[in-house]
N, C-alpha and C positions, 0 to 999 in steps of 0.2 A: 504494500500500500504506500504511494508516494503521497506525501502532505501537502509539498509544493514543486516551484521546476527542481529540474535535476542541478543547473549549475550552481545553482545556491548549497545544494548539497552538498556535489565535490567542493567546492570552496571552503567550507565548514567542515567536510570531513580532513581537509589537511589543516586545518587550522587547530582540529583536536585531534590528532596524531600529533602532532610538532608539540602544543603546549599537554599533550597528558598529563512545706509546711512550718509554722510560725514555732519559735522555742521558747520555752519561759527563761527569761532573765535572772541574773544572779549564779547560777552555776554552770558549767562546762557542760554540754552535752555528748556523750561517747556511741560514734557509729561506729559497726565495720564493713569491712567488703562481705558480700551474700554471695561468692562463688566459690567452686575450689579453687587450689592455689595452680592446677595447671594452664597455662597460658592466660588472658585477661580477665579480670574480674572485676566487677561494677561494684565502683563506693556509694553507697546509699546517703547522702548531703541532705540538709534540711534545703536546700539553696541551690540553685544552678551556679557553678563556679566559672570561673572565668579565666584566672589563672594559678599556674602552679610551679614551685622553686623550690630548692634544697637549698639546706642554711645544714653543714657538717649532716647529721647522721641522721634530719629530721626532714617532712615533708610539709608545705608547708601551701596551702590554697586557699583563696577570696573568692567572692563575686557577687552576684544579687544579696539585695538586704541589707545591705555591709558585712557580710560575714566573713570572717578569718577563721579557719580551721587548720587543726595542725595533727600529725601523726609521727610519732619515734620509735616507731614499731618495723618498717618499711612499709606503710601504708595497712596495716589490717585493720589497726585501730586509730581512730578519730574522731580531734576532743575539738570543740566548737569555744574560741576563745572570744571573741566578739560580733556581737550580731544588734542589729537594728529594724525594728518589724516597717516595712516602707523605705526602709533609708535609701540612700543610691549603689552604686553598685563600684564596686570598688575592682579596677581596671587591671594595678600594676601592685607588687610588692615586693619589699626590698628588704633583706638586712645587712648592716653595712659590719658590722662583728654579733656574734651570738646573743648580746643583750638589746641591742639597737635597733628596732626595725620600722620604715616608714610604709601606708599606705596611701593610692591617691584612686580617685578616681572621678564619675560624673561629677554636675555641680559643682566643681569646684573640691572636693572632699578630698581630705589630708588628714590621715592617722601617724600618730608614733608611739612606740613602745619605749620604754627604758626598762622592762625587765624582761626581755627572752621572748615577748608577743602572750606573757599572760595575761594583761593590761594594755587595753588604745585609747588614750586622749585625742579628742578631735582639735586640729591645727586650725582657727578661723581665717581665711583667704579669699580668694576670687572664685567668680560664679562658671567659670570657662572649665569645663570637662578638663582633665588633665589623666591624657593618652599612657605615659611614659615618665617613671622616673630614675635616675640615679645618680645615688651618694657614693664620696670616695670616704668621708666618715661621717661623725656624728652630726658635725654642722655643714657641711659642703654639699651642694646638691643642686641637679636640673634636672629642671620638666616640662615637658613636651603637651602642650597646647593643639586645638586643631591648628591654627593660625598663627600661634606663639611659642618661644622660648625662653624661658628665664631661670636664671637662677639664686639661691639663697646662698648667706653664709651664717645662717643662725634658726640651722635648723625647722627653717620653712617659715618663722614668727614674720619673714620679710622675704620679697621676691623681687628681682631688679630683672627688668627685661633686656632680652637681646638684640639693642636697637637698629644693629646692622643688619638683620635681616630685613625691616622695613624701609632703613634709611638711605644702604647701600647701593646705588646703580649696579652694580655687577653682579649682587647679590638678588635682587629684589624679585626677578624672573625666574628665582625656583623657589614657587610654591610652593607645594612639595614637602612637608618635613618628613622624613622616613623615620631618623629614631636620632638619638643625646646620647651621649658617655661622659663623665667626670673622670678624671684621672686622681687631680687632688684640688687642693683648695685654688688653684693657677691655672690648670690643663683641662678646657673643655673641648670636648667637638661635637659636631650636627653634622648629619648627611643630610641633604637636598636634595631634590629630583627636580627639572624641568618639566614640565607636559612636553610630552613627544618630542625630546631631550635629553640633556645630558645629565652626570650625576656631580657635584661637589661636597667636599666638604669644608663647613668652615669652623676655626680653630680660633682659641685665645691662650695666649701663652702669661695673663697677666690679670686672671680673676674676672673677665668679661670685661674690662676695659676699652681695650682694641680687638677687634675680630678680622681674620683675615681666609678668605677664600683659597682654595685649595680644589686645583684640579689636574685627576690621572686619566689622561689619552685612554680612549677603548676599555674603561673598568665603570662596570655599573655595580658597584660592593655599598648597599646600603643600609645594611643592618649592622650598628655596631655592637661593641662591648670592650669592657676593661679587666685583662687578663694580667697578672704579673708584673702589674706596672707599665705594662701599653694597651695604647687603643688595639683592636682587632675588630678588621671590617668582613664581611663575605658578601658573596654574589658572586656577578661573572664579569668576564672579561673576553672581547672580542680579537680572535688572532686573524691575524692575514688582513685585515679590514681594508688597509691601504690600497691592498690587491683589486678592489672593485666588490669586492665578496664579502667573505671572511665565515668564519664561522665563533661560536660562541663554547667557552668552556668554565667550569666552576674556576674562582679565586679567591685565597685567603691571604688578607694581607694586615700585616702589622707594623706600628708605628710608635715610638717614645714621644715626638714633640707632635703629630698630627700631619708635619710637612714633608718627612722624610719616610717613605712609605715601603717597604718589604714582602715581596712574595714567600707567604708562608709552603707549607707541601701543599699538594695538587692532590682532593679529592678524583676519587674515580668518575664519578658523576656529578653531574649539577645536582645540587640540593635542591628540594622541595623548599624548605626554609629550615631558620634557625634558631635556637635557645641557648642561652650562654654556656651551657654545657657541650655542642656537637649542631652538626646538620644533619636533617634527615633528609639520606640518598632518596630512599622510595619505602615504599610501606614495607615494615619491617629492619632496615637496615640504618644506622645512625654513626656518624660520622665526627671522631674529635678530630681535628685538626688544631691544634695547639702545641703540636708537639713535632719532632724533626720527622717521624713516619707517622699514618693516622692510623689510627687506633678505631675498631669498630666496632659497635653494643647490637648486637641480634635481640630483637626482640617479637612475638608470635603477629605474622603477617597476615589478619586479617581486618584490619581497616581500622583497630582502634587506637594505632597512632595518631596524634592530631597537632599541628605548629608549637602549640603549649602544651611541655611535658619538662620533667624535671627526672633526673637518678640519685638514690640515696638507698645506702645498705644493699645493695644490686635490687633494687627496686625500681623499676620506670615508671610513673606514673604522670596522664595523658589525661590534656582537659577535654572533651569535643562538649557534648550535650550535657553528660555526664561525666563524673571521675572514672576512671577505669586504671589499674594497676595492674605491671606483669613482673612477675617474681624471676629469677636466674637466669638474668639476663647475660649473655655471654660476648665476653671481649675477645677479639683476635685481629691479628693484623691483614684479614681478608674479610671482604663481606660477605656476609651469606647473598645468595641467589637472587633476584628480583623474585617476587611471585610471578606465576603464569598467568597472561593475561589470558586465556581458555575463555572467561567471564566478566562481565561487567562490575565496574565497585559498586554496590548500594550503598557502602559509606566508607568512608578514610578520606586521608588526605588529600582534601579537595582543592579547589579556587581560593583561597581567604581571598576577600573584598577587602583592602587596606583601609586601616581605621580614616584615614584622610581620603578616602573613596565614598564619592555620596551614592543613593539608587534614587535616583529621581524619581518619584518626586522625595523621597524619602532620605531627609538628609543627615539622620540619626543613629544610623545603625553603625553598631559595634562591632560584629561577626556576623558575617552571614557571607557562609560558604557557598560557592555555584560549584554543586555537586553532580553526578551522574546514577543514573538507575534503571535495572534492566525491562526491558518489554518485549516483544515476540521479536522472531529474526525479521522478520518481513517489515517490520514501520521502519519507515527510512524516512531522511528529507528534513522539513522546517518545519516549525509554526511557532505564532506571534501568543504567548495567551496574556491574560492579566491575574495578579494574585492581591484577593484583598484579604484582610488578617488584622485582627485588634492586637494592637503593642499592649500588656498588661502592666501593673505598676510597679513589677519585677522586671521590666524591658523582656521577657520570655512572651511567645507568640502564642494567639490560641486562637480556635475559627476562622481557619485558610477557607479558604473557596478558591477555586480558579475557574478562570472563565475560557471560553473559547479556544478550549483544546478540545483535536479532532479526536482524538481515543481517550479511551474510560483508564488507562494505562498510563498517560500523560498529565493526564488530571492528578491520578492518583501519586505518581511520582514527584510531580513539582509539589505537591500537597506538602509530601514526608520532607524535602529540603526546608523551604519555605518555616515550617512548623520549630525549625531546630537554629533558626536567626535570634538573633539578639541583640537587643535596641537599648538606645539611652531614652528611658520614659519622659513624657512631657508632664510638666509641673503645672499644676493650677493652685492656688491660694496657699503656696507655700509646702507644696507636696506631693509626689509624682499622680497621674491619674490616666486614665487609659486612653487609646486613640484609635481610631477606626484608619487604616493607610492601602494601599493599593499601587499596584507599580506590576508595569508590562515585562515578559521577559521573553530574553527566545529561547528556544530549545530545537535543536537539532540531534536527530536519532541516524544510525549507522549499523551493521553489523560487519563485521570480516568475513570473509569466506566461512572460513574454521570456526568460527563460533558458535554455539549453541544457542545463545540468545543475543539480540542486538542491545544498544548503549542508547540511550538518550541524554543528553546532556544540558540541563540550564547554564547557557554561557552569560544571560546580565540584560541588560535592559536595550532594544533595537536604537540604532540611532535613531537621532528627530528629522526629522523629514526637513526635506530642503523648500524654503521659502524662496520665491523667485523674485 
């Protein structure tokens, strides 16, 4: 069954080939995982989490609600250290030594601990969502804005923005922030993107004082992190480019001042994406590169690796919808296998839509992965549908409908992605409340010869029509 012409199909088929409940207050609450310990098992959370980190031999995940939860068990069990019934949902977290740890997130919200995260005091600040944060210690720190940068030197009480990002001519045409690293109380840097563009970064060698642009020929490395006393960026880099062509290959690189920049080893593969621990090659396989040869964590390949995931005690644990943790996990200096792709993913490591990514109309969303899901071999082709779905005041989705899709197969597929997005809630009289939203997507379905059943894919919202 063809949906639309055929060229839109081929077109789209290279296009996906090439990119392939409330707790009572006052005490801790203890979950654990409900499965056995072979291969992944689901953490039962009072909270949809959002993200997840190792701090030495502990796990440690946020997200709806405000909640902080932590496990030092290697995730079986799970003690619920602060939560807020409504509050906003906290994004990113940090500890900068085992007693220190900051949260930030929607709203404006800013948590810190002084004793180990048994204890959070809210920081009062700005109302602007903050993406991303990191401290090199107790008082040192940047955070990552849709729009903005700034940083503290006392511990968030005050935040000085980064005004060469707005002020700069050379600077000002990437939009764009990808991500922040602090080195120490002197050494920051920002990656920037252009729109269909190049990538920079730019650096201060003098506590945010002066800021100065920094750009590497053919390296799009936009995720940073601070390792051992240097930045460490990853992405990829374009060889041969010169040539008229070029192709595209993973690169890890590292820097002391931010200007003087190092190819670290060379991943096998392009990484999906990154956690400050490793990249993940492809579902199941994980990649440190921090070291003179990479080093690889095997973990069980079926789909519930997800961008946010942390290791502690050979534990991997993996944020998607749910927590999910895989125990004996194993290191070796070759990776295991890719899976077989025989079948389609109904879930793993999808699309992430980057937090500075809007869906039009819908300019709020947090996560919300363009994933794939299987249907008969036979639907091939395009089509246009619409999804509309109430944001709840947890930002979690509920009552998809989609509209104007040709099969009951397609409906029901974009339903299940759709249903597992995650939004910043809109706030009325001082407190999130819910919203009715809608936004058009395309999906284009395929099967390979050899396959037993075909792929459908939501790749994101159709271009706007041209106005003449």
């Amino acid at each position: 069954m063809y949906l639309i012409s055929n060229w839109w199909f081929r077109a789209l088929v290279v296009l996906a080939f090439l990119t392939s409940c409330d707790l009572p207050s006052g005490r801790p609450t203890t979950t654990s995982a409900n499965s056995p310990s072979v291969g992944w098992r689901s953490v039962d959370l009072p909270f949809r989490p959002m993200d997840v980190i190792a701090v030495a031999d502990s796990l440690w995940v946020s997200g709806a609600d405000e909640m902080i939860a932590v496990s030092r068990d290697g995730g079986n069990q799970w003690s619920v250290k602060h939560q807020k019934v409504d509050g906003d949902i906290l994004l990113r977290l940090v500890f900068v030594n085992p007693m220190v740890g900051y949260a930030a997130g929607t709203n404006g919200t800013f948590l810190s601990s002084r004793d180990g995260g048994e204890t959070w005091t809210s920081v009062p600040g700005s109302r602007e969502t903050i993406l991303d944060i990191s401290f090199s210690d107790e008082r040192h720190g940047i955070r990552r804005g849709r729009s903005s940068v700034e940083t503290t030197e006392d511990a968030g009480l005050h935040w000085t923005e980064a005004s060469a990002l707005r002020n700069d001519p050379a600077i000002r045409p990437f939009t764009n922030i990808l991500s922040v690293a602090l080195l120490d109380a002197n050494r920051s840097a920002i990656a920037l993107h252009q729109t269909q563009g190049e990538n920079i970064f730019v650096i201060t060698r003098d506590g945010g004082k002066n800021w100065k642009s920094i750009h590497l020929d053919n390296t799009f490395a936009g995720t940073l992190f601070t390792h051992k006393g240097e930045y460490w960026a990853f992405g990829i880099e374009y060889v041969e480019r010169e040539k008229g062509g070029g192709y595209s290959v993973p690169v890890a690189i590292h820097s002391a001042d931010g200007e003087q920049w190092t190819h670290g080893v060379r991943a096998p593969a392009e990484f999906n994406s990154c956690a400050s621990q490793g990249c993940i090659l492809y579902d199941g396989a994980i990649a440190d590169l921090y070291n003179e040869q990479p080093i690889f964590l095997s973990v069980p390949a079926d789909g519930s690796l997800q961008p946010s995931w942390a290791l502690a005690k050979d534990t991997v644990c993996s944020v998607g919808v749910i927590l999910k943790c895989a125990q004996s996990a194993v290191v070796s200096k070759v990776p295991q296998r890719p899976p077989v792709e025989n079948r389609p993913h109904s879930a793993g490591v999808g699309i992430p839509l980057a937090y500075e990514t809007s869906l039009t109309p819908v300019s709020s969303c947090l996560r919300c992965q363009l994933g794939s899901f299987p249907v008969s071999k036979d639907v091939k082709g395009m089509a246009v549908v619409e999804a509309q779905f109430i944001i709840k005041k947890d930002g979690t989705v509920r009552e998809v409908r989609v509209k104007n899709a040709p099969l009951k197969e397609i409906e029901s597929g974009t339903q299940a992605i759709v249903r597992e997005w995650f939004f910043e809630p809109a706030r009325s009289a001082g407190g999130p409340s819910e919203t009715m939203e809608r936004i058009r997507l395309n999906v284009t379905c395929f099967a390979f010869p050899d396959n037993d059943l075909g792929t459908c894919t939501v790749l994101g919202p159709p271009p706007p029509k041209r106005t003449e």
